[in-house]
Each structure stands twice: as structure tokens, then as C-alpha cells.
N, C-alpha and C positions, 0 to 999 in steps of 0.2 A: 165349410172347409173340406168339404167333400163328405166325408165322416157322419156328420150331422144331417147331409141333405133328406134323410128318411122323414125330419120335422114337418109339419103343415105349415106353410110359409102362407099365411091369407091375413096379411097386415094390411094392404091396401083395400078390403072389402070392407075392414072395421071405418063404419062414422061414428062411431060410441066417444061422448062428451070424454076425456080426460082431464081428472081433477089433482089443481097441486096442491102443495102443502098450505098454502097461503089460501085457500079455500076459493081462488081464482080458476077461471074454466077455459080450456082451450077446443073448441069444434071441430081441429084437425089434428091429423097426426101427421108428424115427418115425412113419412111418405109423400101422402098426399101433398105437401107443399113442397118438396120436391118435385111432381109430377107438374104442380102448375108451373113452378121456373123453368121445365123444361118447355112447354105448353108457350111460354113466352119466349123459349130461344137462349134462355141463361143458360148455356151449358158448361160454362165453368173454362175450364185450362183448352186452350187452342193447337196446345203442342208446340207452337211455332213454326219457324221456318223450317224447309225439309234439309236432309242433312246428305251434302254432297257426297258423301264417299260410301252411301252405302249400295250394296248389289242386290237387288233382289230378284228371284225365283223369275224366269222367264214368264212363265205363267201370269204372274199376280203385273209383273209391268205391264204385258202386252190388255189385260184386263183393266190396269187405271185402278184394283183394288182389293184388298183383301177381306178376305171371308173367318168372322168368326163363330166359333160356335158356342154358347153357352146357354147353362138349366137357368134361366129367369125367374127362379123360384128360390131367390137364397137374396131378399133385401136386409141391408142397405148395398150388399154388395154388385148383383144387378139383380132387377125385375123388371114389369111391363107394368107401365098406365093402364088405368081402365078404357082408354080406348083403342088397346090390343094390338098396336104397334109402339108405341114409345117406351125404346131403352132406357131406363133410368140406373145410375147406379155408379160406386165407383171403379168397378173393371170396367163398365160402359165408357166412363171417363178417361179414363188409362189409354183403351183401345182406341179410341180418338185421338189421343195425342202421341200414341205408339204411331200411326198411321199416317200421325202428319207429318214426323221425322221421316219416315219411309217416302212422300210426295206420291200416297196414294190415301184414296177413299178406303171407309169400311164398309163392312155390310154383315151385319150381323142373323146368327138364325139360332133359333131357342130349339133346345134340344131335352127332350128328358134325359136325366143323371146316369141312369142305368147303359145309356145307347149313346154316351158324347165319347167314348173311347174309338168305339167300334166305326160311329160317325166321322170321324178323323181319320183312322185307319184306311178308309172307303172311299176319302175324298172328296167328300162332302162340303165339305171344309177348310183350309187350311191352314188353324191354329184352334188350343182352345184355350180362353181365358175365361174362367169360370170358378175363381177362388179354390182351385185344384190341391190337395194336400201333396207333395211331391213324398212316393213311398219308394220301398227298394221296389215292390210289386210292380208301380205303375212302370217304373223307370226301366225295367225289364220289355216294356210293348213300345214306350214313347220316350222324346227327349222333355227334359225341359230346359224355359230361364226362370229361377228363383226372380222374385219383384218382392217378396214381400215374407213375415214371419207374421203368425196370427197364433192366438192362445186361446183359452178357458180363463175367464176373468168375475171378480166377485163385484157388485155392486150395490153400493149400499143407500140406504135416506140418510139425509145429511143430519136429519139430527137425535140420530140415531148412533150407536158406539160403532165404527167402523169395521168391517170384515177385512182382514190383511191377510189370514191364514187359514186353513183348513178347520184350525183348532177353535177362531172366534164365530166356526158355524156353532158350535153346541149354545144349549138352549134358543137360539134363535127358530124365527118363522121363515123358511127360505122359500123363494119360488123358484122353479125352473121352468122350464117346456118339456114336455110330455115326451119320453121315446126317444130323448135325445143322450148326446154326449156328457152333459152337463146333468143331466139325471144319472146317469149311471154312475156317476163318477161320487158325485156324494152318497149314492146309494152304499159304495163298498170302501166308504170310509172310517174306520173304526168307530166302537161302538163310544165310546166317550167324546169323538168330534160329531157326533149325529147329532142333525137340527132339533129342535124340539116339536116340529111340524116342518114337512118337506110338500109346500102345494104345487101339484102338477097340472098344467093349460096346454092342452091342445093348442089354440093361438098363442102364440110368443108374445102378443098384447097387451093378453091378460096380463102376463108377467109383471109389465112394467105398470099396468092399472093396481095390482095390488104392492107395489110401493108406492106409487102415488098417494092411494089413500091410506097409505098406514094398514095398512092388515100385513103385510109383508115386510122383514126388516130389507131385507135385500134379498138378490138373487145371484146366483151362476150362469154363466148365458155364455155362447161363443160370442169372444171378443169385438168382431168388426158388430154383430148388433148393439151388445154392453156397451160401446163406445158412443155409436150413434146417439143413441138413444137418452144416453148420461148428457151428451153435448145437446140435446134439442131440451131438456128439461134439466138443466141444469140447476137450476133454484130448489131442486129437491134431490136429485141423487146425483151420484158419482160412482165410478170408478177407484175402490178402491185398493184391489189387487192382482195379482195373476193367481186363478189356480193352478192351473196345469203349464207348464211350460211351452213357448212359444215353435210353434212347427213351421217348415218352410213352405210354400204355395208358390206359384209356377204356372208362365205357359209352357201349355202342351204343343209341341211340335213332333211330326214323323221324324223316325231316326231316318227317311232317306231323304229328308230336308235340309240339311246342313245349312244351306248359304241363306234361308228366311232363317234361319236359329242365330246362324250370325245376324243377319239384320237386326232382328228384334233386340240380343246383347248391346249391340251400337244404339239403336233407338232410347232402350231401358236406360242405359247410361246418360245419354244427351238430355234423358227427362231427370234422371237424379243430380247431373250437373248442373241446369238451371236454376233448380228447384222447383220444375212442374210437382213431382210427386208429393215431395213435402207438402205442397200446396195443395194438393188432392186429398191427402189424407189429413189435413188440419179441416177440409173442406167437409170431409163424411164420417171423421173419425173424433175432431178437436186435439189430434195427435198424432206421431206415429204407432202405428201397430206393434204391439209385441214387445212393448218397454215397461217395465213396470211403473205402477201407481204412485204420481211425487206425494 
């Protein structure tokens, strides 16, 4: 969510077996069968037809298509296959179908987190869709469209007493990821909601390995992986709450872009009228973002 991007994102180099509750074994992870539906061409929402009334940027017509930038280093949201071109993810999905309503091609280009501001600014680019936290900060250099709200979210083994609040961290085993948002934040949580063990992973993997096998009751994790992640193993954990309240996320557009800001608004719409989005996010999410745990 921008915020978090300092995490080691290397979920797709893990083959490490994952074991569920039912002492059943799965060889891949999410990821990776992901990467293969892509591999076969499932790429999900088509967008549809393109959407007569919208204007777009001289530029991106006379081109047949627009250019986006994003850190492919923040899955489920976007990352690269191992074979170092294939966009996987769900703003990859989005941008696909934003693109189609426009009745142009994308073309995407991965950018490190620290240089996708500067890269836009420069022209590199011409949007970026990269699960962007929308701050007063950023909004001071760039515009955006809000598409989406994304949180800090608890999740728990299911047969396990559920985490709903900050408070049912005490005595528990929590995991997070290392150096992240989700570490800091129980870190400076009063001393009577402190976990009774807080295990910190480098890989975000590990995370989800030590609720799998019970060493872990649950963990904190930003939202769009917690979600994932609960949805592909679902027979062992869930989702069971929001920690932190849900923030808003955004493409980034130049403030002297107006009329792609409007297109993408018209496009953004057209896909929330269908219900491409919905579809998208029950597709990477099993929900939408940023609603709390039924």
C-alpha cells in the first residue's frame, strides 16, 4: 500500500511444501498457480466493450495505448512470473480492463517504489497503478482516481479462538513480516494487548507457513495479501478483522493530465457498473477490500 513496500516481496521463488490443518500437502503456492493461469491465457476480466464517449490524451490515441508504471514487487497486488515478463496480479487486472473501456492497449513497465513518482513526473509513463496509498503528501506532486480502500487486517486458524481486535492479540503467538507496517503497529500496542510471542519472517510466506502448521495462532498482514492468502487456504484460516482502518489507494496521474484523469474516472465507473471490479476483487481478494470480517 505504498507504506509497506520496504517488505522483501519473494513469495514467488518459495517451492517450500505447505502444510494444512488436515495434514494434507499442497506443492504450490498461489502465486505460482496464478502464474500458470496466466501462462495459459486465463487472464480473467476483459473489460469489455470500449466506452464511446470517452476523450483521451492525444498522445496515448495517436499510440493505440497506454503506458503504466508499477513496483512489481507487492503480490497478490502486481508481480512478475519467473520468466521475467509476465504481469501477474490484480492492478495488472484492473489496468487491462481500465484499457479496454478506453479502446486502447496497455503496456506496462516495473519501476522501483522509490523512482515511480519521479518516473511519472518525467514521462516515462503515463499513469501509475501500483496499489499507491493516496496521502496529502503525494497529492501535493500528483493527481489521483481513488479505485479502492485497503487496511491492516488480523487473520486467524480457524480452529483457533478468532482475533477481532487488538485486544484478542494478548497472550496469543502472532506472526507478521519483518520491517513492515503490520510489525510496527503491534509493536506500540499497549502493554496488556501484547502477543505473548510476536514471530518476525523476512518472507511474508513464512507467515502464512506458521499458521498452517500451528506454531502461529494468526497474524497481521496488509490486507490485499491476508485476503489472498485466507482465500487460496481457506480450510485453515481466515480473515478475521480489520486492524487498522481502511486507506484510500489511487491512480496516479500528472496534474497537467486532466482529460486521461477524466478518462480513467469514466473507465473506473464503467468497470464498477458492470461489475468487472467486484469480479476482480472476489477473484484475488474472495471479497471486497477494506469491509470488515462477516
Amino acid at each position: 500500500m505504498g507504506h509497506a513496500r520496504k517488505a522483501v516481496w519473494a513469495l514467488l521463488a518459495l517451492a517450500a511444501v505447505l502444510v494444512t490443518g488436515c495434514g494434507a500437502q499442497r506443492s504450490e503456492s498461489p502465486l505460482s498457480q496464478a502464474c500458470q493461469e496466466a501462462a495459459r491465457g486465463e487472464t480473467g476480466e476483459s473489460g469489455g466493450a470500449p466506452l464511446p464517449d470517452i476523450t483521451l490524451p492525444e498522445r496515448i490515441r495517436q499510440a493505440g495505448k497506454i503506458v503504466i508504471g508499477m513496483d512489481t514487487t507487492y503480490p497478490p497486488m502486481e508481480f512478475v512470473c519467473d520468466d521475467g515478463r509476465t504481469y501477474v496480479g490484480f492492478d495488472v487486472d484492473l489496468a487491462r480492463a481500465l484499457a479496454a473501456k478506453m479502446g486502447v492497449e496497455v503496456e506496462f513497465v516495473s519501476v522501483n517504489w522509490d523512482g515511480i513518482v519521479p518516473g511519472l513526473l518525467s514521462g516515462r509513463y503515463d499513469a501509475i497503478l501500483s496499489s499507491m496509498t493516496i496521502t496529502e503528501e503525494r497529492l501535493k506532486e500528483i493527481d489521483f482516481v481513488e479505485y479502492a480502500q485497503m487496511a491492516q487486517v488480523f487473520v486467524t486458524r480457524k480452529d483457533r479462538p478468532p482475533i477481532r481486535t487488538e485486544k484478542d492479540l494478548a497472550g496469543r503467538v502472532i506472526a507478521v513480516q519483518a520491517e513492515t507496517t503490520s510489525q510496527y503497529w503491534v509493536e506500540k500496542l499497549p502493554p496488556e494487548y501484547q502477543p505473548k510471542e510476536l514471530r518476525k519472517f523476512v518472507d511474508n510466506n513464512a507467515v502464512y507457513l506458521e499458521i498452517q502448521t500451528g506454531r502461529a495462532d494468526g497474524a497481521v498482514t496488509d490486507e490485499p495479501v491476508g485476503r489472498y492468502f485466507a482465500s487460496y487456504y481457506k480450510d485453515v484460516m481466515e480473515v478475521t478483522g480489520l486492524a487498522v482502518d481502511p486507506e484510500p489507494v489511487g491512480i496516479g496521474i500528472r496534474k497537467d493530465d486532466p482529460e486521461l484523469k477524466a478518462a480513467f474516472e469514466k473507465a473506473l465507473a464503467a468497470l464498477r457498473a458492470d461489475g468487472t471490479l467486484d469480479r476482480l476483487m472476489q477473484k484475488w481478494f474472495g471479497g471486497e477490500l477494506g469491509k470488515p470480517a462477516q
